[in-house]
TORBAMAR-931843 format. One record per residue (C-alpha): x, y, z; residue in three letters. Coordinates in steps of 0.2 Angstrom, whole numbers, plus 2048, in hexadecimal, padded with zeros to 3 digits. Layout:
# TORBAMAR-931843
XYZALA
...
# end
This chain:
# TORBAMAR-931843
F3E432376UNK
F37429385UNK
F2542D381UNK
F2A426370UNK
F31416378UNK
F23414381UNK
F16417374UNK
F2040A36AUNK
F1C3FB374UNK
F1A3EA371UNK
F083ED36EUNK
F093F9360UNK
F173EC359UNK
F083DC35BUNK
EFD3EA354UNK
F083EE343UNK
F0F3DD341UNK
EFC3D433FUNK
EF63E1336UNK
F063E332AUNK
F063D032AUNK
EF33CF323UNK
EF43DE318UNK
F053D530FUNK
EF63C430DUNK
EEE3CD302UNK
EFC3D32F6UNK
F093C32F7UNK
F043BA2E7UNK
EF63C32E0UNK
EEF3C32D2UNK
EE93D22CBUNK
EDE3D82B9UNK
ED83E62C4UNK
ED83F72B6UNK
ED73E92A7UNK
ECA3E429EUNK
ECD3D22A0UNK
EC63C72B1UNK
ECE3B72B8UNK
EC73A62B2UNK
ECE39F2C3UNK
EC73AB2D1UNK
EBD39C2D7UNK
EC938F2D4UNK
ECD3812E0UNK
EDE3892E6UNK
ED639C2E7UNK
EC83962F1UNK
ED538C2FDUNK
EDD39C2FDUNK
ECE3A6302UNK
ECD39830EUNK
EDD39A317UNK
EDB3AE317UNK
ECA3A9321UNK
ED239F32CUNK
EE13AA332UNK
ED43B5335UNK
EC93AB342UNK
ED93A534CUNK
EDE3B934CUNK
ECD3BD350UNK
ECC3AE360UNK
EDC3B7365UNK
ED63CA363UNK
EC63C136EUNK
ED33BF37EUNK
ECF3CB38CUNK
EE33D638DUNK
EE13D937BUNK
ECF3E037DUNK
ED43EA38AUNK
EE43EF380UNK
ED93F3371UNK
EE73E7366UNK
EE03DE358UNK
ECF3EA359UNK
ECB3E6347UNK
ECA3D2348UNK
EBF3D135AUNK
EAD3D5351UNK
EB63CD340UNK
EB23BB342UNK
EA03B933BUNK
EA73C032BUNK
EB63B332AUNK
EAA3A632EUNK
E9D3AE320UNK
EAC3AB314UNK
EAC39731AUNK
E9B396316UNK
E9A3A0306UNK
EA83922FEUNK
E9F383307UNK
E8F3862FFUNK
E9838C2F0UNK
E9F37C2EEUNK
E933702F3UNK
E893772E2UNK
E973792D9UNK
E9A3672DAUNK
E883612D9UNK
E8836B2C8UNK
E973632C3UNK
E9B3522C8UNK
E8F3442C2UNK
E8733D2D2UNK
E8E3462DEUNK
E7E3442EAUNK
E843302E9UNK
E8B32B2FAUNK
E8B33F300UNK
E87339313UNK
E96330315UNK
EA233930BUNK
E9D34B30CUNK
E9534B321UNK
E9A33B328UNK
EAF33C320UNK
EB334E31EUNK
EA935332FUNK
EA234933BUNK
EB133F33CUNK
EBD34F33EUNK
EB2355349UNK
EB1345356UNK
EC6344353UNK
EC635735BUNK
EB8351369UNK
EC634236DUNK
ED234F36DUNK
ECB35C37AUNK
EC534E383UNK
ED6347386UNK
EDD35C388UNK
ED135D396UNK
ED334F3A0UNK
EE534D3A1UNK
EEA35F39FUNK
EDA3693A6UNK
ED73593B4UNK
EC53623B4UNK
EBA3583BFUNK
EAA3563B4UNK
E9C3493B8UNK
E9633A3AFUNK
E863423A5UNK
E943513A0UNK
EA1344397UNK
E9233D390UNK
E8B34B387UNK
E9C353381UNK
EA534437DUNK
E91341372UNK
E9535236BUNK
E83356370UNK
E8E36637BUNK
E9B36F379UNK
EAD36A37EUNK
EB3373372UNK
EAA384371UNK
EB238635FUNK
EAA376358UNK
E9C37D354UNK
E9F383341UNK
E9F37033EUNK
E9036C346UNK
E8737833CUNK
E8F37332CUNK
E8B36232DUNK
E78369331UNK
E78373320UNK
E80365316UNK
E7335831CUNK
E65365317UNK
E6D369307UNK
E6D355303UNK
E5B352307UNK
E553602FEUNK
E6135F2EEUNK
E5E34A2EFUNK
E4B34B2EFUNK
E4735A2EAUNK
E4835E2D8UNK
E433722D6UNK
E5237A2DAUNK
E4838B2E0UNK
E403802EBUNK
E513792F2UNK
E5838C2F4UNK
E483932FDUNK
E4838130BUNK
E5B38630DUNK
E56397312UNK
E4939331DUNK
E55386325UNK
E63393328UNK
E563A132FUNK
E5039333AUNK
E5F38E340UNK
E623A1343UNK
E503A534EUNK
E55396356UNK
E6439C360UNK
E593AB363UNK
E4C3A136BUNK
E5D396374UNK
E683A537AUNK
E783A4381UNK
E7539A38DUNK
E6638F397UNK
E5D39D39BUNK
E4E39539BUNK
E533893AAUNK
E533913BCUNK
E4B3A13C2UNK
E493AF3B9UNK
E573B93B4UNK
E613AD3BEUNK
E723B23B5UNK
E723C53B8UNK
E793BE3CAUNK
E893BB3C9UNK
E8C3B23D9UNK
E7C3A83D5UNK
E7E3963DBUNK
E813903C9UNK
E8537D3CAUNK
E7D3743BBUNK
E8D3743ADUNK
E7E37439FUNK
E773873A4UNK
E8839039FUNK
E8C397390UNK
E9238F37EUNK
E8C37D386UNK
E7C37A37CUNK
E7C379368UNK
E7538B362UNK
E7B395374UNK
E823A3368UNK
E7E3AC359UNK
E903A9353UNK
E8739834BUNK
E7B3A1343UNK
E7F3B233CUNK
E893AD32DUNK
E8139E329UNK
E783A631BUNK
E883A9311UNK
E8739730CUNK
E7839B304UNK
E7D3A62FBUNK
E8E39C2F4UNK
E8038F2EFUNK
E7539A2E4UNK
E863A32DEUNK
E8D3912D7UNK
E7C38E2D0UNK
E793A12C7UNK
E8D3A22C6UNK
E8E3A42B3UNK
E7F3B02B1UNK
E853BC2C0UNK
E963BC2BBUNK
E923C02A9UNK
E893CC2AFUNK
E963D42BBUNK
EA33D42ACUNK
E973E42A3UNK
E9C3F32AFUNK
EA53E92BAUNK
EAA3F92C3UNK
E9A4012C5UNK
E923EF2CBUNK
EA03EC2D3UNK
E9F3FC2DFUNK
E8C3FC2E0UNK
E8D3EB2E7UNK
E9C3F32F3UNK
E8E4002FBUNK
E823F32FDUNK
E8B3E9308UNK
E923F9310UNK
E823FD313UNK
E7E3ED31AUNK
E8C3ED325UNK
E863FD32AUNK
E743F432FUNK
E7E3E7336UNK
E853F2345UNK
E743FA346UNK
E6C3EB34DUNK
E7A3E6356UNK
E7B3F8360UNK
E683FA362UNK
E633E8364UNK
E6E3DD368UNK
E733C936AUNK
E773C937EUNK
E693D0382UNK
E673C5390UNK
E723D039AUNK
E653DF398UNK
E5D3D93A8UNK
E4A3D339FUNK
E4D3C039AUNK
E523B938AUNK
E4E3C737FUNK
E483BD370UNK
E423CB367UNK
E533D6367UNK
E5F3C635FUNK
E513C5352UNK
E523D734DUNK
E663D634EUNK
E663C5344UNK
E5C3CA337UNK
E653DA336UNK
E743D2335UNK
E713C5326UNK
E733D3317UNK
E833D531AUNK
E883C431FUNK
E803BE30EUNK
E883CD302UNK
E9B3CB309UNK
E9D3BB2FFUNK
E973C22F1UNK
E9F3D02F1UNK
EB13C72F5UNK
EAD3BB2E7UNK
EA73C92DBUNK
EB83D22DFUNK
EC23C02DDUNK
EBE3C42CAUNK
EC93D32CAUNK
ED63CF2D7UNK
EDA3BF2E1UNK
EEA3B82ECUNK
EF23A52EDUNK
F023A32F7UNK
F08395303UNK
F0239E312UNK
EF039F30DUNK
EF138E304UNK
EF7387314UNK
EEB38D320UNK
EDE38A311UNK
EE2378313UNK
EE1375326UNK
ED638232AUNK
EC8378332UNK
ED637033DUNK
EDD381342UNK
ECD385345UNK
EC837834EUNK
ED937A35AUNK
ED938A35DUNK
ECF38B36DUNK
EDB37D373UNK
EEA38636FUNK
EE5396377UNK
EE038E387UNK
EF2387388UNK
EFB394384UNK
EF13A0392UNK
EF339339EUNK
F0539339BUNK
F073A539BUNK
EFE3A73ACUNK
F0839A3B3UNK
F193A33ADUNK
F203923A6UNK
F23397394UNK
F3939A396UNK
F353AC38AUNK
F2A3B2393UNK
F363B23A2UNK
F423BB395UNK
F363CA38FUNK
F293CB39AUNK
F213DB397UNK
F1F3D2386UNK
F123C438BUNK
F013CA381UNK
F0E3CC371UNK
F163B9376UNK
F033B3379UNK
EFF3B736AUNK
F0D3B135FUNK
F0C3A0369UNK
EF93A0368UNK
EFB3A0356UNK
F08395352UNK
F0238735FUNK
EF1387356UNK
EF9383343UNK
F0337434EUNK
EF336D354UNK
EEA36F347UNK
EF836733BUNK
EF835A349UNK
EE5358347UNK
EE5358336UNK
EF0348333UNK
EE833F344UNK
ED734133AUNK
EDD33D329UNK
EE832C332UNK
ED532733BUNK
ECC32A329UNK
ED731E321UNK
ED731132DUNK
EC031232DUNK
EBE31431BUNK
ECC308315UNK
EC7302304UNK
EC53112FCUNK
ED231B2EEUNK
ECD32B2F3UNK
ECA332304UNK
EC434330CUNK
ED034B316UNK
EC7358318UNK
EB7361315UNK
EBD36A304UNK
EB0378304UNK
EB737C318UNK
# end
C-alpha cells in the first residue's frame, strides 16, 4: 500500500489531471458527422477557428510550462515540451487562412491594411506588452541594465520578452503578403515570393544561431566560465536567435493557398473522404517521422557540438522539418470537415490567445520567483506539492495577465484611433 501511495504522487496526479483535462477539450462540445455521409458547412467558421485557436494556445502556455527544468527532470508533461512548433503551426495555418479568406471576400480589403491589419492588431499590442515587461523588470526584477540595453529592448529591436517573437514575425509575413497581394496581380506569383520569403527567413536563423556567435573568439561559448559581458551575445536577445521563429512559419502558407483552392480541395476530399482522409494521415505521419530524423541526426543547437555555428546541420534539420509543419494544418482542417469542437473554454483562450501568449513568460517568471522564495501561503501548506502548485498558479496567472493585457491594449487602441466605428482588438487570424 505504501509503494502504491508513493507511486500515487502529486506528479502522477499533474500528469492525469493535464492530460484528462486536454483529452475532455477535444469532446466537450463537439461536433461530429464522423460515420455519415454528410460534412460540416462551418468547420471553418469564425467560432471553430477561434476554437482551434484557443486549443493552440492552451497548448503553448502547457508547453512553456512542460519547458521548466523540475518538470523535465520529472519527465511530467513529456508530450507538450517538443509540442510547441506544432501549436504555433496551428496559429499560422489560420493567419494565412484568413488573411486570403478575407482578401477573397471582402471588397477592398487591401484598403488601409497597414494600419488596420499591422499597425492596430500588432504592432501596437506588441509595444503595450514591451511597456509592460519594461515596467516588470524594473521595478520587480530592479535588473541593472545599461542605457544602449533600454534602448534596444524598449525599440523592440531585442528581446525583453523572449516570447514576442511570434508577433514580430507575423507582422514580417503580413507586410510581405500586402506588397505582393497589392502590386502583384499573378496570384502564383504571390504564392511562390511568399515561399521564398518564409525559407529565407528560415536559412536566416540558420546563418544567425542561437546566439552572437559570430562576435568573440572561436567557440567562445563552449566555456562556461567565459568572461561573457556583452548582454547582446546571449541567447534569445537578437531577432531570429532560434528556430522556434522559423520552423512553423510555412504553415501560413499553406492556410493561404488552402483559402484560395478551399472549394476545389475540399470538393475533392468529400469523394472517399476516408481513404484521402487516411492517406493524408500517413503522409504527415511520415513527415513527422522525417521531422525527428533531422532533428536526431542534424540538429538546431549545433553550436554545442564543439565546431562553430554549424550552418549546414540547421539547414538539413530545417528543411526536414517544413513537410510536416506544412501538412498538420491541412490535415487538422481536413479532419475539421468531419469532426470539430466549440466550448467556452476553447472560445476564451481563442480570444486572448495572443495576450496569454504574450504573458506567459511574465507569469512564469513570477510564479518561480515566488516559489523559490517560499512566499506563496500554499506552498507553506503542501509543500511537497510545489511543481503541481507551480503549475496550477503558472497557468492561472498567465490568463490574469493576459485578460489584463488584453483590455490595457484595447483602452490604448481607442484612445489612438478615436474616430473610428470599428476597432481591432486584436489580430483575428492570431
Amino acid at each position: 500500500m505504501k509503494e502504491f501511495l508513493k507511486y500515487l504522487n502529486y506528479w502522477s496526479i499533474l500528469r492525469t489531471a493535464a492530460y484528462y483535462f486536454f483529452f475532455m477539450l477535444l469532446f466537450w462540445g463537439s461536433s461530429s458527422k464522423l460515420g455519415k455521409k454528410e460534412f460540416h458547412d462551418d468547420y471553418a467558421s469564425l467560432d471553430t477557428m477561434k476554437s482551434l485557436r484557443g486549443f493552440a494556445a492552451m497548448g503553448v502556455i502547457l508547453h512553456h510550462i512542460s519547458q521548466e527544468e523540475i518538470f523535465q527532470t520529472r519527465k511530467v508533461l513529456t508530450p507538450f515540451v517538443n509540442a510547441g512548433a506544432f501549436f504555433v503551426a496551428i496559429f499560422f495555418f489560420c493567419s494565412g487562412y484568413g488573411l486570403l479568406k478575407s482578401l477573397n471576400t471582402k471588397e477592398n480589403y487591401l484598403k488601409g491594411f497597414i494600419k488596420n491589419r499591422i499597425v492596430k492588431a500588432i504592432v501596437v499590442p506588441f509595444y503595450i506588452n514591451v511597456l509592460l515587461y519594461a515596467l516588470y523588470q524594473y521595478f520587480l526584477v530592479k535588473v541593472k541594465w545599461g542605457t544602449t540595453q533600454w534602448i534596444c529592448n524598449l525599440s523592440g529591436l531585442t528581446m525583453m520578452n523572449a516570447y514576442a517573437w511570434f508577433p514580430i514575425v507575423l507582422a514580417i509575413l503580413y507586410l510581405f503578403f500586402f506588397l505582393f497581394f497589392r502590386f502583384i496581380k499573378n496570384r502564383p506569383v504571390c504564392f511562390l515570393l511568399m515561399a521564398a520569403v518564409i525559407v529565407g527567413l528560415g536559412i536566416a536563423f540558420c546563418y544567425n544561431g542561437h546566439f552572437a556567435w559570430w562576435h568573440g573568439e572561436k567557440n567562445w561559448w563552449m566555456d562556461w566560465n567565459h568572461p561573457n559581458t556583452i548582454w547582446w551575445r546571449e541567447q534569445k536577445v537578437l531577432w531570429f536567435n532560434g528556430e522556434w521563429w522559423v520552423n512553423s512559419a510555412v504553415a501560413f502558407l499553406v492556410g493561404m493557398l488552402f483559402a484560395n483552392f478551399e472549394k476545389a480541395i475540399v470538393g475533392w476530399f468529400k469523394k472517399l473522404y476516408a481513404l484521402k482522409f487516411h492517406i493524408l494521415l500517413a503522409l504527415t505521419f511520415l513527415a513527422y517521422q522525417l521531422s525527428e530524423y533531422g532533428q536526431s541526426h542534424f540538429g538546431y543547437w549545433t553550436e554545442y557540438a564543439g565546431m562553430g555555428p554549424g550552418i549546414k546541420n540547421k539547414m538539413y534539420t530545417f528543411f526536414c522539418q517544413l513537410p510536416v509543419m506544412a501538412l498538420l494544418g491541412l490535415l487538422i482542417i481536413i479532419f475539421m470537415m468531419k469532426y470539430h469542437v466549440s466550448n467556452p473554454v476553447t472560445r476564451f483562450f481563442g480570444k486572448f490567445s495572443l495576450d496569454t501568449y504574450l504573458m506567459n513568460l511574465m507569469a512564469l517568471e513570477i510564479t518561480r520567483f515566488f516559489m523559490e522564495k517560499k512566499k506563496l501561503m500554499f506552498t507553506k501548506v503542501v509543500p511537497k506539492n510545489q511543481p503541481l502548485v507551480f503549475a496550477i498558479t503558472a497557468f492561472v496567472l498567465t490568463i490574469a495577465l493576459g485578460i489584463g493585457e488584453y483590455y490595457l491594449t484595447y483602452g490604448v487602441k481607442k484612445l489612438l484611433f478615436r474616430g473610428k466605428k470599428k476597432d481591432a482588438k486584436q489580430p483575428a487570424s492570431v
